[in-house]
Structure formats: C-alpha cells, structure tokens
C-alpha positions in Angstrom: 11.0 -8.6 -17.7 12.1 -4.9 -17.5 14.2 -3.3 -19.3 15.1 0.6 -19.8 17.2 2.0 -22.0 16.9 3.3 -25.6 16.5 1.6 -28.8 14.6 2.7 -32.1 12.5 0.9 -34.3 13.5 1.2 -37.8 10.5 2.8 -39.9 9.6 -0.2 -41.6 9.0 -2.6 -37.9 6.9 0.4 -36.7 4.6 0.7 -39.7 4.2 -2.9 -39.2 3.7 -3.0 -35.4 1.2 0.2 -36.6 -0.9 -1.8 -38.8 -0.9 -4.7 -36.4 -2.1 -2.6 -33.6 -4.1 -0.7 -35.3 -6.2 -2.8 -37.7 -6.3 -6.3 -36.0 -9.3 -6.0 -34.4 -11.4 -8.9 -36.5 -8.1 -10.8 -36.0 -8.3 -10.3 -31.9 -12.2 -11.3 -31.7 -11.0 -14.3 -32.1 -8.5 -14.8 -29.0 -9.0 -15.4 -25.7 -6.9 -12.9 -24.3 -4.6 -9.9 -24.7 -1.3 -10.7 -27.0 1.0 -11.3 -24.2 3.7 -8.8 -23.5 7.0 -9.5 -26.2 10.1 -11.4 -24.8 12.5 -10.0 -26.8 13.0 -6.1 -26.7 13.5 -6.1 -30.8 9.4 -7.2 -30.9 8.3 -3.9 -29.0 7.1 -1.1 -31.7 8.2 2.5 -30.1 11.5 3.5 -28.4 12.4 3.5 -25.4 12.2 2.2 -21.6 10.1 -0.8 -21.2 8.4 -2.1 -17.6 6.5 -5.2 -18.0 4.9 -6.6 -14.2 3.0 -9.2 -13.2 0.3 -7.1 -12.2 -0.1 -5.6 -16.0 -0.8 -8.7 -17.0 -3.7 -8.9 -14.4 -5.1 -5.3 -15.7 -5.0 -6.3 -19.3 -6.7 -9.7 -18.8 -9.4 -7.7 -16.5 -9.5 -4.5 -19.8 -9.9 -8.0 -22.3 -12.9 -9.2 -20.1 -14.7 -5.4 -20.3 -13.9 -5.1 -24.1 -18.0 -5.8 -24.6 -19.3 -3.5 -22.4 -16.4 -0.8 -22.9 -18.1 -0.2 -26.4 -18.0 3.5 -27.3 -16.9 4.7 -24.2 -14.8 8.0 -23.3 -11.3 6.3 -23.0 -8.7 7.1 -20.6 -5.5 5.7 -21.1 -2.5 6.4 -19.3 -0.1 4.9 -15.9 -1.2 5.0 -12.1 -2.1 9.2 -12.4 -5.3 7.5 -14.9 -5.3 4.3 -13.3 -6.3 5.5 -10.1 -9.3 7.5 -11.4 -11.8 5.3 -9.4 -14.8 7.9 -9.9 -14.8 8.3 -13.0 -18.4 7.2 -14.1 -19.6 8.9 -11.3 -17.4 11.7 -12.6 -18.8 11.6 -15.9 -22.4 10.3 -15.7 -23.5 11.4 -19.2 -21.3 9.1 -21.0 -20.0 5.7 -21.1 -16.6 5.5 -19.4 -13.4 3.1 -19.7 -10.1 3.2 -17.6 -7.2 1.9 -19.7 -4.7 3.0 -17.3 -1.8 0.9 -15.6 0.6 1.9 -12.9 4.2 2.5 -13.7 3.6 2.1 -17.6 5.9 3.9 -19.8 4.4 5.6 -22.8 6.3 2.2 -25.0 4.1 -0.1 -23.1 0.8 2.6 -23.9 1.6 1.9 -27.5 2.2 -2.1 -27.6 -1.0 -2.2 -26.3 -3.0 0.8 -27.6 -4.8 -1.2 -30.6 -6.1 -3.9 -27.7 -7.0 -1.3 -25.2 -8.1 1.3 -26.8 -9.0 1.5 -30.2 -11.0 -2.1 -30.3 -13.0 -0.1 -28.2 -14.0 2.5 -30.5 -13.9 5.2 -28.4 -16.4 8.2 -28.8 -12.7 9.9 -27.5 -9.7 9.2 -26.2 -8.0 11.0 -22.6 -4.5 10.8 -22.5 -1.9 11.2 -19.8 1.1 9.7 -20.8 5.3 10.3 -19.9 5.7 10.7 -16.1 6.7 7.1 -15.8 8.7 7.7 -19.1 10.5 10.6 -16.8 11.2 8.1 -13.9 12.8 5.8 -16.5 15.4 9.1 -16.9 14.7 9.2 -20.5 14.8 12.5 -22.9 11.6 13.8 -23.1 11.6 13.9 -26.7 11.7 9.8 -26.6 7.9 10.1 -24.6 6.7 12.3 -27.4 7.7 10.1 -30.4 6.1 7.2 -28.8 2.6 9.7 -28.5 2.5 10.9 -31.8 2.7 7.2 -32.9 -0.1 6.2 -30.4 -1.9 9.4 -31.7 -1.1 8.2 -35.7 -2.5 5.2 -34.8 -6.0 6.4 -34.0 -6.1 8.6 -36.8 -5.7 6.2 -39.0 -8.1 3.8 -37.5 -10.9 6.3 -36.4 -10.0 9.3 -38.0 -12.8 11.5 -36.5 -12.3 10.7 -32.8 -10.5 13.1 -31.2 -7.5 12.7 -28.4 -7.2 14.7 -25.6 -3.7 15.1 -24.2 -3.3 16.2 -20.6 0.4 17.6 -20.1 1.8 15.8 -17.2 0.9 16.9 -13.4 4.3 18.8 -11.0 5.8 16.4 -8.8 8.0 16.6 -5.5 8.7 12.3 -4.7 11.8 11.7 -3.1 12.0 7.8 -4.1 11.0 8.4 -7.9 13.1 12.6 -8.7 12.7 13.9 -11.9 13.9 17.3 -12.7 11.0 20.1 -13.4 12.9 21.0 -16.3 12.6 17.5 -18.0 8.5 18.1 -17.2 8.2 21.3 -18.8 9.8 20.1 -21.5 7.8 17.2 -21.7 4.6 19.1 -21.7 6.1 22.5 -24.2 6.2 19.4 -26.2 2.5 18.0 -25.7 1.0 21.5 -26.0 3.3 22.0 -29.2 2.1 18.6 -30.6 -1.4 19.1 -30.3 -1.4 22.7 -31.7 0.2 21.1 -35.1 -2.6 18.4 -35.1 -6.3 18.4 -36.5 -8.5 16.6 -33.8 -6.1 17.0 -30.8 -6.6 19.1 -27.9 -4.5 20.1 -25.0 -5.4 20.2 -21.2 -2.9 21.9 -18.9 -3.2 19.7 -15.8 0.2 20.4 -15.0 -0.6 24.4 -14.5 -3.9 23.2 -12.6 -2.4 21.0 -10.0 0.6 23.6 -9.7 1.6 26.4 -6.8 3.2 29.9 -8.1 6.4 27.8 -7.8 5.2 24.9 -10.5 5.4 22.8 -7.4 2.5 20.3 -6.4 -0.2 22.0 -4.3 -0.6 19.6 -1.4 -4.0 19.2 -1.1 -4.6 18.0 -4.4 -2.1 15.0 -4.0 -1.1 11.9 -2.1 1.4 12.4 0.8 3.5 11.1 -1.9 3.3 14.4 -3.7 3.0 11.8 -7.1 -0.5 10.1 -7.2 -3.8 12.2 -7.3 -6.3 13.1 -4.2 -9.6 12.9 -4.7 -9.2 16.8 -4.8 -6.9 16.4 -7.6 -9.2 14.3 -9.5 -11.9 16.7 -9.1 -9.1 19.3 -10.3 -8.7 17.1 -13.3 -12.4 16.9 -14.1 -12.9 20.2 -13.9 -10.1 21.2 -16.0 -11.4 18.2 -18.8 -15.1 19.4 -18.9 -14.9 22.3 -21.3 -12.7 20.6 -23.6 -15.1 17.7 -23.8 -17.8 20.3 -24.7 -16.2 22.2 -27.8 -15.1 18.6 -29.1 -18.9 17.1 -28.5 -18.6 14.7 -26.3 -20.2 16.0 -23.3 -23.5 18.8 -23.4 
C-alpha cells in the first residue's frame, strides 16, 4: 500500500493512537511481531503521506528480533539518511547503539511505529532525522513538523527525562527525487524553532554542516546521488552530534 496525500486525525483518534503507542509496551511483550502496518488510511495516527513497502516490513521484523539486546541504547530513528548509518557502534563505542531507521519512510510511518521502535526500548536518548522523505512526498513542511512534535509528545510522556535530538534535514541536489531548498529551510527554521520552545530537545544543524556557501551539498560528503550520506558525511554527522551528546550526558 502507498498512499500520499493529506488527511488529519481528529484530536480524539490521535490521543488514542498516542496512548496506544506510547504505553503498550506490557501489551506488545506479548506478540510475536510488530503490529502490522494499517490497511485502511483512517487507522494511521499523524497526517499526511504514507509509504508502506515490502521491505519495511523486513526491517521492523529484524528491529522486533533486537528489542532485547537494544535495551537502553542511544536511539536513532529516522528514513535511509539514519538507515544507512552502518558504523555507528564503531562510531559511538562508549554507548549502546540502536538504528531505527527505514529507507523512504515518511515522518507518518516514524510515528505509527515510534512506541514499537523506539520507546519499548527505553532509550538513554533518542537521534532524530526525520522529513526529507516527507519533502519528496511534496507535502507542506508544516505537515512533517506536526507529525514530530507528536512523535516528540509521545516520549515525553512515556520517558519524560530522555532527551531527543533533532537533526535539521541535510541539502540535496537528486534529479529523480527534486525538492525545492525553500521547502528545506523551512522544514528545518521549523525544527530549530521547535526545539528551542521545548524542555529536553536539542537541535543539530546537519543541514549547515553538509552544506557549500551556496546551501548546496558538498560533494564529498555524499553519494553520487547527492541524497544518501558518504562515509565522510557520516563522520560529518558524528562530529557535529558529539558535543550535543556531551551537555545532555550521554556521552563523557
């Protein structure tokens, strides 16, 4: 199924779909897999696009066969920029590490599966780089930043002390997937705006880092695709991530 296009939750299915999410870990010990993927696009909390592949399915059964040894690990959760992080314990060896990220998902698909991947976990914190697939979709901006705030609501409620980390999304220059630079800066004005208004969130510019004087990608930190990451980029991103992890504790 995939479907994009708009539609909005009335208040009432969301608080639901929040509490669901949110709170249903006892309830989730007791399945054998990850809830699959709704049918219907009135069962999806959020707004928005929605992409649902075959291959998802693969990466969450593989996320609900780690959700043991993924206990209080630093969390990343995001679409193929996160997904293809294939260093990070390396990266990171001074704490536990978990990769909850899935090529093409949309930040909608990030929050129907948040609770599962993320927060049964109980992170120490949680890495977030969410909205460039939501930008490929050709939706507003403002529709990726709604479905963030909930996913961020979510873990305060939850886990209250852990923080979030948002990255603001990275330039791009991919001829099969355009998206206007205007629609990224307003994306991440958004994210940096968001986290400054929020106890426990903190902002890393990984657009600015990955970016020429132009705001365009610098090449050596991408694929020839000018989309995915390098391994340069990745060490871009890890350097840029450090400090923050510092001030909020995580690493020393």
């Amino acid at each position: 199924m995939s479907t994009d296009g708009a539609y909005w939750c009335t208040r009432r299915h969301l608080l639901a779909w929040g509490f669901a999410l949110g709170s249903g870990a006892s309830v989730r010990a007791q399945q054998s897999g990850p809830t699959p993927y709704p049918s219907r696009q009135v069962d999806w909390p959020g707004e928005g696009a929605i992409r649902v592949f075959d291959y998802m399915n693969q990466n969450r059964a593989h996320f609900w066969s780690r959700r043991a040894a993924d206990q209080r690990a630093l969390v990343f959760v995001g679409d193929s920029l996160t997904g293809g992080w294939s260093t990070l314990a390396k990266d990171f060896p001074q704490v536990k590490t978990a990769n909850r990220g899935i090529g093409g998902d949309v930040t909608r698909g990030m929050l129907f599966r948040f609770g599962e991947d993320v927060l049964d976990l109980n992170p120490i914190a949680v890495v977030m780089l969410a909205g460039s697939a939501d930008l490929s979709a050709l939706q507003a901006p403002s529709v990726a930043l709604r479905n963030i705030s909930a996913m961020a609501g979510m873990l305060k409620k939850r886990l209250p002390t852990t923080p979030l980390v948002l990255c603001t999304v990275p330039p791009r220059l991919n001829a099969a997937a355009p998206v206007n630079p205007a629609r990224i800066a307003e994306l991440n004005e958004g994210i940096k705006q968001f986290a400054s208004s929020r106890d426990g969130v903190v902002v890393v510019d990984l657009h600015t880092a990955l970016s020429d004087s132009e705001g365009n990608p610098v090449p050596a930190y991408f694929a020839p695709d000018l989309l995915h990451l390098s391994p340069a980029g990745y060490r871009v991103w890890k350097a840029e991530l450090e400090p923050s992890l510092r001030r909020i504790g995580i690493l020393t």
